[in-house]
ZAMARGU-4260 file (C-alpha; in steps of 0.2 Angstrom, whole numbers, plus 5000, padded with zeros to 4 digits):
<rodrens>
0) 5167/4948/4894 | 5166/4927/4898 | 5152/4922/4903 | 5159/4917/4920 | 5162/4932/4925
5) 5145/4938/4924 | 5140/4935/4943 | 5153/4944/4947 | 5148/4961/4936 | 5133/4971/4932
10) 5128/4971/4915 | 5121/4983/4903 | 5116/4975/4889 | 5111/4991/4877 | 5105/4980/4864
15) 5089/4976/4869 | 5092/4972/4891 | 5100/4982/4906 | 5104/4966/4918 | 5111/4969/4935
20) 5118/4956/4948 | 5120/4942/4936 | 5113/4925/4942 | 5127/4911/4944 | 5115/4900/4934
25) 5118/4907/4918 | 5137/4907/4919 | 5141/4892/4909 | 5125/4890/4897 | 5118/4900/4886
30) 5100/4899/4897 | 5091/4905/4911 | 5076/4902/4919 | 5067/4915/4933 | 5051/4918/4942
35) 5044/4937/4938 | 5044/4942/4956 | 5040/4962/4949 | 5037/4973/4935 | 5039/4992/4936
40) 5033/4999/4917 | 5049/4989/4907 | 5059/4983/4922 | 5054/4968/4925 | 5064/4958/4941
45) 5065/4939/4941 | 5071/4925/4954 | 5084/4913/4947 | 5077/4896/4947 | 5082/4878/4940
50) 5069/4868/4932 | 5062/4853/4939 | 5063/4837/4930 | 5044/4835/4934 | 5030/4846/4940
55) 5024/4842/4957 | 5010/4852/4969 | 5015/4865/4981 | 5021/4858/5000 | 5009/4860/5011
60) 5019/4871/5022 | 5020/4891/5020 | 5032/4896/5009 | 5026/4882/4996 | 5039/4882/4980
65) 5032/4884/4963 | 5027/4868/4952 | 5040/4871/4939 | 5055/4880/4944 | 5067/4878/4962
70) 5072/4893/4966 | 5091/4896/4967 | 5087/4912/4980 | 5097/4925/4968 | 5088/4940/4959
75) 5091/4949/4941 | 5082/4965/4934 | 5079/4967/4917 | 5073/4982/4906 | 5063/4975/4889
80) 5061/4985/4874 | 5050/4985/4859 | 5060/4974/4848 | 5061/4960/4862 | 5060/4945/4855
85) 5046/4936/4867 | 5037/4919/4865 | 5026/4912/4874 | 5022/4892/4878 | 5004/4887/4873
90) 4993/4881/4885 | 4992/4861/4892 | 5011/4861/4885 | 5024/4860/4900 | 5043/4859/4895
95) 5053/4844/4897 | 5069/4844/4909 | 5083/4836/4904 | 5092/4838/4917 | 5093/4837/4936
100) 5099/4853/4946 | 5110/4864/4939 | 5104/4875/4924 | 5094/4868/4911 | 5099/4862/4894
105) 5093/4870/4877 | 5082/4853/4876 | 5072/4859/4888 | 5059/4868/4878 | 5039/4870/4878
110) 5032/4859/4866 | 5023/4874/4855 | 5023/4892/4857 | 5018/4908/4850 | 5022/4926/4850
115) 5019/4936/4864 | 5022/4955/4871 | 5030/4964/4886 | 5013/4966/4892 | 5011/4946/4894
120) 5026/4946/4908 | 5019/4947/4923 | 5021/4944/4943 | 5019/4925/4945 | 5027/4922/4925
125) 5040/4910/4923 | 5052/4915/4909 | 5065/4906/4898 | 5079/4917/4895 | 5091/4912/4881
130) 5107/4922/4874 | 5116/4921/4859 | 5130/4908/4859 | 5147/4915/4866 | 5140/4932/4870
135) 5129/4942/4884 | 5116/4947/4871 | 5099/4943/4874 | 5091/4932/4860 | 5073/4928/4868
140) 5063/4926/4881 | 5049/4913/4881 | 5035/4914/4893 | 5033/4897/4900 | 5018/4900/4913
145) 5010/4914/4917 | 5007/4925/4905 | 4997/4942/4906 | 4986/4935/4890 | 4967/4931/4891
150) 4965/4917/4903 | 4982/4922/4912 | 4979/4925/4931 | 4976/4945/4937 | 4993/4950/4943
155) 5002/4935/4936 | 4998/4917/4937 | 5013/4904/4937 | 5011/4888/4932 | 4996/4889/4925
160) 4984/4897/4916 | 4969/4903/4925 | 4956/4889/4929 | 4939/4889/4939 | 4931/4877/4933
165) 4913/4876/4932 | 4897/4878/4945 | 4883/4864/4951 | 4873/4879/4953 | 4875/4895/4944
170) 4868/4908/4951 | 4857/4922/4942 | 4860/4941/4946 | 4844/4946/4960 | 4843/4926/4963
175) 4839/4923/4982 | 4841/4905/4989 | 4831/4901/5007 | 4836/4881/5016 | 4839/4867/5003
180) 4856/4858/5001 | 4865/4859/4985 | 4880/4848/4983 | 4895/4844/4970 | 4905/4828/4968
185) 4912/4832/4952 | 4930/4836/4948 | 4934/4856/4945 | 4916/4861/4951 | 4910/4873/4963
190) 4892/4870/4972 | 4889/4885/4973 | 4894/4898/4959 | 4892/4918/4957 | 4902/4926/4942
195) 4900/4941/4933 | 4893/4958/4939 | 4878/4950/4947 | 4870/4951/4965 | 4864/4935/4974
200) 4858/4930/4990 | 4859/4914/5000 | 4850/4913/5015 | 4853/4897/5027 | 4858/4886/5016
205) 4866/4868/5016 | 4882/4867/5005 | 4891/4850/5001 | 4908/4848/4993 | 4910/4830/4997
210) 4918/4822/4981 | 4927/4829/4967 | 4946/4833/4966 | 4955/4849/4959 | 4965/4843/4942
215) 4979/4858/4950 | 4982/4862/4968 | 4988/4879/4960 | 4971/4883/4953 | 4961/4878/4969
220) 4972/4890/4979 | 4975/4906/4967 | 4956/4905/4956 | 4945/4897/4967 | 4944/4880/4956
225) 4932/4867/4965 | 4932/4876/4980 | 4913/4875/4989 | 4908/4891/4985 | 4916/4902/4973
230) 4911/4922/4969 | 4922/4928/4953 | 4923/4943/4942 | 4916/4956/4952 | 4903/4945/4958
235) 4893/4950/4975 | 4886/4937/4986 | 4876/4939/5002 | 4877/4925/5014 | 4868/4924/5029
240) 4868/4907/5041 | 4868/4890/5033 | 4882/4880/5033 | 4897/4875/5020 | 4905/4856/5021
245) 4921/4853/5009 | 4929/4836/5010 | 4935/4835/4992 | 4954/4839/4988 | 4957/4858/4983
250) 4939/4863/4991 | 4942/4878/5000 | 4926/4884/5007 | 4921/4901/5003 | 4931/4908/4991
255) 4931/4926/4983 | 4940/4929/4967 | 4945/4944/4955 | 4936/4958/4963 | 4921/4947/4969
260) 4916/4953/4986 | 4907/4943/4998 | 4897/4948/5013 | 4893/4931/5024 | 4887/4931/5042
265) 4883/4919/5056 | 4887/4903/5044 | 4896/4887/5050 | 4911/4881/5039 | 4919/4864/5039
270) 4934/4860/5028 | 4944/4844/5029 | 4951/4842/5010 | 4971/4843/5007 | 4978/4859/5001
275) 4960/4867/5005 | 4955/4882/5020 | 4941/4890/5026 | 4938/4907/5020 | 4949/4913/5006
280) 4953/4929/4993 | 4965/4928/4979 | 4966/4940/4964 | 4960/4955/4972 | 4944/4948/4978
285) 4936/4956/4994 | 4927/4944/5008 | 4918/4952/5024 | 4915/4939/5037 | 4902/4941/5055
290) 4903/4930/5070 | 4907/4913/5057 | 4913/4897/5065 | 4927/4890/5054 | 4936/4872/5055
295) 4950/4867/5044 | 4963/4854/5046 | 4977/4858/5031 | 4977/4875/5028 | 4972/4889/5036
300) 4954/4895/5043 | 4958/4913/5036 | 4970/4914/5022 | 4973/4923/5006 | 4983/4918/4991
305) 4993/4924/4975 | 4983/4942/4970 | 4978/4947/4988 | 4964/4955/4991 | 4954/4964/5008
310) 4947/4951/5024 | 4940/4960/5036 | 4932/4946/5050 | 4920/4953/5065 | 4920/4939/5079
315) 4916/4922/5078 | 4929/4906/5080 | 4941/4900/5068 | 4950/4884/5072 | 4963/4874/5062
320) 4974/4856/5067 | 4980/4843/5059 | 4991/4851/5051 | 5009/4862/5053 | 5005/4870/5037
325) 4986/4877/5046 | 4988/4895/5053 | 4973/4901/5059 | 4978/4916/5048 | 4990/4915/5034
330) 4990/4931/5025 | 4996/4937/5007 | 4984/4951/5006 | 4976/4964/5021 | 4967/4956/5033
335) 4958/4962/5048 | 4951/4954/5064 | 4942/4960/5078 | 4934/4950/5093 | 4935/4935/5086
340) 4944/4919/5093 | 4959/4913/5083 | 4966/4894/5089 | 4977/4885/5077 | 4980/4867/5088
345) 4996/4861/5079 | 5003/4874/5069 | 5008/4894/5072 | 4993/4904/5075 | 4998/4918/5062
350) 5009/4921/5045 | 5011/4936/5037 | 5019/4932/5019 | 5027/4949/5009 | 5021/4967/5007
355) 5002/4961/5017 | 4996/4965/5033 | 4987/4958/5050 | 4977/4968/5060 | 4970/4961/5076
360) 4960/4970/5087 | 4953/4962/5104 | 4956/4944/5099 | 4957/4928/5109 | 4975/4920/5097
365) 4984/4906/5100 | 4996/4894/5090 | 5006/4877/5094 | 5017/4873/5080 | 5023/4856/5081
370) 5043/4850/5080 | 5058/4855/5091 | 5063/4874/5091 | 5079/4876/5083 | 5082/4859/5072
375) 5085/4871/5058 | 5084/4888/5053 | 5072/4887/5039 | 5061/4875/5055 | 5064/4888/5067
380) 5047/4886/5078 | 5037/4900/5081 | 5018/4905/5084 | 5018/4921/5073 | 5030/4923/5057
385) 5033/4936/5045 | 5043/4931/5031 | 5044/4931/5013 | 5045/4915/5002 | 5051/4921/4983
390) 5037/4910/4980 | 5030/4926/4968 | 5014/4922/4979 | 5017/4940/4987 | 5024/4956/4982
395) 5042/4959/4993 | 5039/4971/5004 | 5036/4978/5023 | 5026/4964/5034 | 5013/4971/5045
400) 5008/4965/5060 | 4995/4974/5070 | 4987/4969/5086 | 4976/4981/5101 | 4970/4971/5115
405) 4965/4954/5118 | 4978/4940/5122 | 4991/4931/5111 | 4998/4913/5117 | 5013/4904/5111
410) 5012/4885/5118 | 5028/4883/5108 | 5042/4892/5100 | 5044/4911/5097 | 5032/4921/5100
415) 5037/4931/5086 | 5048/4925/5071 | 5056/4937/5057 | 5065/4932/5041 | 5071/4937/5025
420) 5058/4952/5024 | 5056/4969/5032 | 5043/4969/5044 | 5032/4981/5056 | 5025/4974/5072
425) 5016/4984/5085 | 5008/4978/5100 | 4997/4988/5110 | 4988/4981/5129 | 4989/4964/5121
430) 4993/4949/5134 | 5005/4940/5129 | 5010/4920/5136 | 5027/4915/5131 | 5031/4894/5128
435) 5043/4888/5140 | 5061/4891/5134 | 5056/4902/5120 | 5061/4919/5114 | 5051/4934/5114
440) 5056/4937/5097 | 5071/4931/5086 | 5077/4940/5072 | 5086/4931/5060 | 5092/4924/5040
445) 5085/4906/5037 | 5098/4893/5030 | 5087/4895/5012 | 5083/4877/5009 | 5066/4881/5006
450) 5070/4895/4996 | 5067/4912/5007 | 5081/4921/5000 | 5101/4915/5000 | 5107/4910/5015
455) 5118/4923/5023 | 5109/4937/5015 | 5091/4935/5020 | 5089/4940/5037 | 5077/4949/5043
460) 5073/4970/5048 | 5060/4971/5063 | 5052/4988/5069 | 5043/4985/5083 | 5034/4997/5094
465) 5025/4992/5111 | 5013/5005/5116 | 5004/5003/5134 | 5011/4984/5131 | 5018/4971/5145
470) 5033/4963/5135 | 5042/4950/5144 | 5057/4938/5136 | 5071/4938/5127 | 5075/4945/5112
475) 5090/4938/5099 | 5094/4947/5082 | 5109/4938/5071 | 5124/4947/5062 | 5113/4948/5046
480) 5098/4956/5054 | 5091/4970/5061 | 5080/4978/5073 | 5074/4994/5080 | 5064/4990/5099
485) 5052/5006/5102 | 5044/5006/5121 | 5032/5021/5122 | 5018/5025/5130 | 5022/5018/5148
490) 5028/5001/5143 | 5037/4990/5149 | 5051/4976/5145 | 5057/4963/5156 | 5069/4954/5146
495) 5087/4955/5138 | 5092/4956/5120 | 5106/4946/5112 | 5113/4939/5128 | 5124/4928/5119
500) 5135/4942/5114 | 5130/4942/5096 | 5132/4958/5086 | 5116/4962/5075 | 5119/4972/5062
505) 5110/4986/5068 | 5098/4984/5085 | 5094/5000/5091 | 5082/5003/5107 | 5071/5019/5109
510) 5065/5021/5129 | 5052/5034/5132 | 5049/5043/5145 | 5038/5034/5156 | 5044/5019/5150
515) 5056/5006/5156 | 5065/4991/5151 | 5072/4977/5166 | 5086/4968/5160 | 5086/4949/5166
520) 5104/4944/5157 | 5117/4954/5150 | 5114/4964/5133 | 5121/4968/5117 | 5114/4984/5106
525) 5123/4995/5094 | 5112/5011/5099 | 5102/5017/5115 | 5092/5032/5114 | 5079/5040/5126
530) 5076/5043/5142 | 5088/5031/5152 | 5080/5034/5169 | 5069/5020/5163 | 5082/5006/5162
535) 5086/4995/5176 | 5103/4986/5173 | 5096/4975/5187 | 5113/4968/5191 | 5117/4965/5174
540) 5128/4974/5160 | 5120/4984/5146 | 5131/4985/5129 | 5130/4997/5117 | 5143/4994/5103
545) 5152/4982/5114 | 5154/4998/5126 | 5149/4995/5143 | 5136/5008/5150 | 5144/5016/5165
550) 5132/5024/5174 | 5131/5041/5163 | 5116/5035/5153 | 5106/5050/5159 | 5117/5066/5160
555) 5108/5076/5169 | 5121/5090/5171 | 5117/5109/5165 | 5122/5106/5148 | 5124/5086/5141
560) 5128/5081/5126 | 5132/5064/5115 | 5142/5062/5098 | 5142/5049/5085 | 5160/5042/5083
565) 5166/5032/5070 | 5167/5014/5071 | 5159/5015/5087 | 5142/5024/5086 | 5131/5037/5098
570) 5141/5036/5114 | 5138/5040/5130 | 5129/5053/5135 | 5142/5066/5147 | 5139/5083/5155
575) 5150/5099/5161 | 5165/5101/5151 | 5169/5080/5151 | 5175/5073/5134 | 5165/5067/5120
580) 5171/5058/5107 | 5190/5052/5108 | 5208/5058/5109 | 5220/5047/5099 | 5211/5038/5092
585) 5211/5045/5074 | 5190/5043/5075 | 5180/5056/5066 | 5165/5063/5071 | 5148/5060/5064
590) 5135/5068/5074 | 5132/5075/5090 | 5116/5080/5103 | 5114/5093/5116 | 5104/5094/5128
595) 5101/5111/5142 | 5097/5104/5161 | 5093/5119/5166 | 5074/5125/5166 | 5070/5137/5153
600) 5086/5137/5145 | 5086/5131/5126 | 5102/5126/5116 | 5103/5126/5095 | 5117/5121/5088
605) 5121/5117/5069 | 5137/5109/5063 | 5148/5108/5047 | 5146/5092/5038 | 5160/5087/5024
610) 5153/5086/5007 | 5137/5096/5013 | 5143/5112/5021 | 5133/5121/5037 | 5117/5111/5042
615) 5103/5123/5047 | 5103/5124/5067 | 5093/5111/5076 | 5087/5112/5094 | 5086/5102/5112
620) 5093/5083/5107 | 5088/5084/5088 | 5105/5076/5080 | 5115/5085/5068 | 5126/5080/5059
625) 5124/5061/5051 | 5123/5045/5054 | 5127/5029/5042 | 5135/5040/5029 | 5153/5039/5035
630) 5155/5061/5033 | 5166/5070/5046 | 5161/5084/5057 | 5173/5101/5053 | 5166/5112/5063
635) 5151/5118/5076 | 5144/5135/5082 | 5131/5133/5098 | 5121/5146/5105 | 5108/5150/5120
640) 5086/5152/5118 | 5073/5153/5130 | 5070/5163/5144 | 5087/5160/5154 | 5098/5163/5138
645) 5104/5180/5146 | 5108/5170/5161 | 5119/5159/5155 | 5134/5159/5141 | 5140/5143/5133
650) 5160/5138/5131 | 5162/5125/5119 | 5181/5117/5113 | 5185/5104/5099 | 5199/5093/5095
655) 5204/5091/5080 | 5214/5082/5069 | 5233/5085/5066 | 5229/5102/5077 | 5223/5094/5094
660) 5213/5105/5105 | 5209/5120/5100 | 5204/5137/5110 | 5186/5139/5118 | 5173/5146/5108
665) 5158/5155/5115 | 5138/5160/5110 | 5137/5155/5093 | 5154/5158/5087 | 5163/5145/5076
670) 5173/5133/5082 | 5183/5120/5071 | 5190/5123/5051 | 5188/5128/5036 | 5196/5122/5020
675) 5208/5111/5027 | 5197/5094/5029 | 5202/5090/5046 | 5190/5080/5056 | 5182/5083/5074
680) 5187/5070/5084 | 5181/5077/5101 | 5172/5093/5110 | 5170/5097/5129 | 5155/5110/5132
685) 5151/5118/5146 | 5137/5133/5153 | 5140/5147/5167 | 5131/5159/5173 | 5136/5179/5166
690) 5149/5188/5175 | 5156/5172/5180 | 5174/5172/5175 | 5181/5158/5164 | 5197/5156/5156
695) 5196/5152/5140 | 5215/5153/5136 | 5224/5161/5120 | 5221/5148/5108 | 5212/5153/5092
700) 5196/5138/5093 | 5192/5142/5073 | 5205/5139/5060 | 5204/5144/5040 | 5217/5136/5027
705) 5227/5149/5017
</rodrens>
């Protein structure tokens, strides 16, 4: 196979590599470059990146791109094997780049290196993939950052091996410090210092950062490295009142690292410093905040970086400006809130990066991020975002954004902002303030300049559920995107939902009983489920699948029923005998509902689903069938439950393919074929009461092949 074809085709490489979805980088030279994004025992996924003709540090804005690779926004898996030959660059050695864009050359080489194992690729490693000259064999891989080795960050590292630097103030396991100031001005140092599997105790001190700049911004924001005060391996560290001051570049404030833990209360933080925030975890590390008052004016008051970790905050006030770069929260890890006020003056209030989560409970929130919604994609302005940067900083995954009470302000852009991730939000009793001229959320891909996945293939899959919750705006999901809108639990929506006519590539809206959803401009949706009653069209038009409701959202007939059609999705719900599904049309269908009216009365049905046979009967508006597989309905049998069943019988028909309609069926009997492969296209269905006649014609309604 050429080499240029190797975009185009997944490869198995038996020798010593399995590699799928072949980056474009490596189709003219015999190297690649990619950012370990996961490792699953021996697979090992990467991002395809160029290498930079120098190293530089990280933007300040989320989403920051590593030091030595720009990420192309394509991904490859890789299985190693024993025999992998794997290297790995020694430390203080960074490559050369010989070239600018494009792929690297073969010159571009770390200076030294020695021989490593599939156990030093980590998350976070950046790897030098070469192949033997005119074939797709795999003839090395060198790890140029990263590494899993001693000294290698916890979970992966990238860019550069694992420095903390060193401490004004060591502290001693059982030491406990009462008033007094300790300070650092020196590069790399922490005043205060707790490492090891000791416990110590400060108790209203003063701490001074004031001088002294981190040698990598990387460092300050994954290990902790010059940062104010730094608890490390497993440390615990008790602080109660005091303050903390950090001026210096790279000096975060309080910072917990690899399974450190840190309980502080009632303490004030002020941090100023570029690339620095208030209160941080990286590498696992666990920080417990009470009623703290926090100012930072570059990153944000509460954030987490490469590792994660667990935040849980209990009141207090957390503020950040300055800066677009300074959510209040910005969270690669699980951080929780409760009563606390979050205000982040020039930037969005909260980001959510990746498979981490924010939980809010009864929080005063509000963001202002600065610029002009909608100068670009990637700038899209917003006041919470959940996204993922293939950064390597966080694991892909579900974002999680939790929040229960309280009030959330927007005093620009979307309130809410998903891209290139899947994501949860759920909203309960929270007030919300929309900015003027915003949306109430927006759904979409990112035009991948700052490399959050390709463009046209990044956008983003929304869940969100309101429960007890107010939601007013608009809503708008693009052709790439999804979502799936839940109102439950007495909600309500005042709003519409791709009023430009846009076609999501799935947006489905649950209404619940009790429920309701205003429309305030016409609406485009591919699925409505629910109870209908709740939805006011409000003088305007609500599309599902580009089908105009028409009135029949709620059947409430004796007996009413939907079907799933091909090409078009649910439709309609209809009652009595009326058609569902279509004549003509040549459209299979997929799956079907029904529903009894009529008090005591219960309907199960099951139905014959190509390639799987009879499905076990289901009951009362449970869907059987399929949907999204693209498998024709062959045949149905329905029958009566509940108390009224010896009241009623049930006359169903179906038409079907090459054979049109056939005769009617009744109480459980089957109705459709059986070995020819001939699809349901519709079925008409219809209850009366016993002794009632009906004419249900000569035709036989179940047909068996020969």
């Amino acid at each position: 196979m050429k080499k240029s074809k190797r975009l185009l085709t997944s490869l198995i490489v038996t020798a010593c590599l399995a590699l799928t979805a072949f980056p474009a980088s490596a189709a003219s030279e015999d190297v690649i470059y990619g950012k370990v994004t996961k490792v699953d025992g021996k697979e090992v996924t990467i991002a395809i990146g160029t290498l930079n003709q120098n190293t530089g540090t990280p933007g300040e804005t989320p989403g920051e791109m590593p030091e030595m690779l720009t990420l192309t926004g394509e991904s490859s898996t890789f299985t190693l094997t024993d025999d992998m030959a794997i290297t790995k660059a020694s430390p203080g050695q960074p490559p050369e780049a010989g070239t600018t864009g494009g792929s690297a050359t073969a010159t571009e080489t770390s200076a030294t290196s020695s021989k490593a194992t599939a156990a030093d690729i980590v998350v976070g490693a950046v790897l030098k993939i070469t192949y033997t000259t005119g074939t797709d064999t795999i003839a090395s891989i060198e790890i140029m950052s990263g590494s899993g080795s001693p000294g290698a960050a916890p979970g992966g590292g990238g860019g550069a091996t694992v420095s903390t630097g060193t401490g004004a103030y060591l502290l001693a396991d059982g030491e406990s410090l009462s008033g007094g100031t300790y300070s650092s001005t020196n590069d790399d140092e922490n005043a205060l210092r707790a490492e090891g599997a000791i416990t110590a105790h400060l108790n209203g001190v003063t701490v001074e950062k004031t001088a002294g700049t981190a040698s990598s911004s990387d460092a300050s924001s994954f290990y902790g490295l010059n940062a104010a005060i730094l608890a490390l391996d497993n440390a615990i560290l008790n602080i109660a009142g005091g303050s903390v001051t950090a001026t210096a570049e790279g000096a975060n404030g309080v910072f917990a690292y690899n399974g450190a833990t840190i309980n502080i209360k009632d303490t004030t933080i002020n941090v100023t410093g570029g690339n620095a925030g208030g209160i941080e975890v990286a590498g696992g590390g666990n920080l417990y905040a009470s009623n703290l008052t926090v100012n930072s004016t570059v990153k944000a008051a509460i954030r987490s970086d490469r590792g994660g970790g667990t935040m849980v905050v209990d009141g207090g006030t957390y503020t950040t400006s300055g800066s677009t770069g300074a959510p209040a929260v910005y969270s690669t890890a699980d951080i929780t809130v409760n009563d606390a006020t979050l205000n982040a003056e020039t930037s969005e209030a909260i980001v959510v990066e990746g498979l981490n989560s924010v939980t809010l409970n009864n929080c005063t929130v509000s963001g202002n991020m600065t610029g002009s919604t909608g100068n670009s994609d990637a700038d899209n302005i917003h006041n919470v975002m959940l996204y993922q940067s293939m950064s390597g900083d966080a694991e892909v995954g579900n974002s999680s954004f939790e929040m229960t009470d309280g009030s959330l302000t927007a005093n620009s852009g979307d309130m809410f902002y998903v891209t290139n991730t899947e994501s949860q939000i759920a909203l309960s009793n929270v007030d919300l303030t929309l900015a003027a001229d915003s949306n109430l959320l927006t759904v979409a891909g990112n035009d991948g300049s700052r490399g959050w996945g390709t463009a046209g293939s990044n956008g983003g899959k929304c869940s969100l559920t309101a429960s007890k919750q107010t939601l007013t705006g608009d809503i708008a999901v693009d052709a790439i995107s999804t979502l799936d809108l839940i109102l439950q639990d007495s909600s309500t929506f005042t709003g519409s939902i791709n009023s430009d006519k846009t076609t999501a590539a799935t947006l489905k809206v649950t209404l619940e009983k009790g429920s309701s959803w205003k429309l305030t401009g016409d609406s485009y949706i591919t699925e409505f489920d629910g109870d209908a009653s709740g939805l006011d069209t409000n003088g305007y038009t609500l599309y599902v699948n580009g089908v105009a409701y028409d009135g029949d959202l709620a059947a409430t007939g004796n007996v009413n029923y939907a079907t799933h059609v091909q090409n078009i999705g649910w439709q309609n719900a209809v009652s009595d005998g009326a058609l569902s599904g279509t004549v003509g049309q040549s459209l299979r269908l997929e799956g079907i509902t029904i529903k009894s009216g009529i008090d005591g009365l219960g309907i199960e049905y099951a139905t014959h689903v190509q390639n799987i046979g009879w499905q076990d009967y289901v009951a009362d508006g449970t869907v059987s069938g399929t949907e999204g597989q693209s498998l024709r309905l062959e045949a149905i049998k329905i029958q009566l439950t509940g108390t009224q069943a010896d009241k009623y019988d049930v006359y169903y028909r179906v038409q079907v393919e090459n054979l049109g309609w056939l005769g009617w069926a009744s109480n459980g009997a089957e109705s459709g074929t059986a070995g020819y492969g001939y699809r349901l296209e519709g079925i008409e269905i219809v209850l009366v009461e016993k002794g009632t006649a009906f004419d249900t014609g000569s035709a036989a309604f179940y047909e068996t092949a020969a």
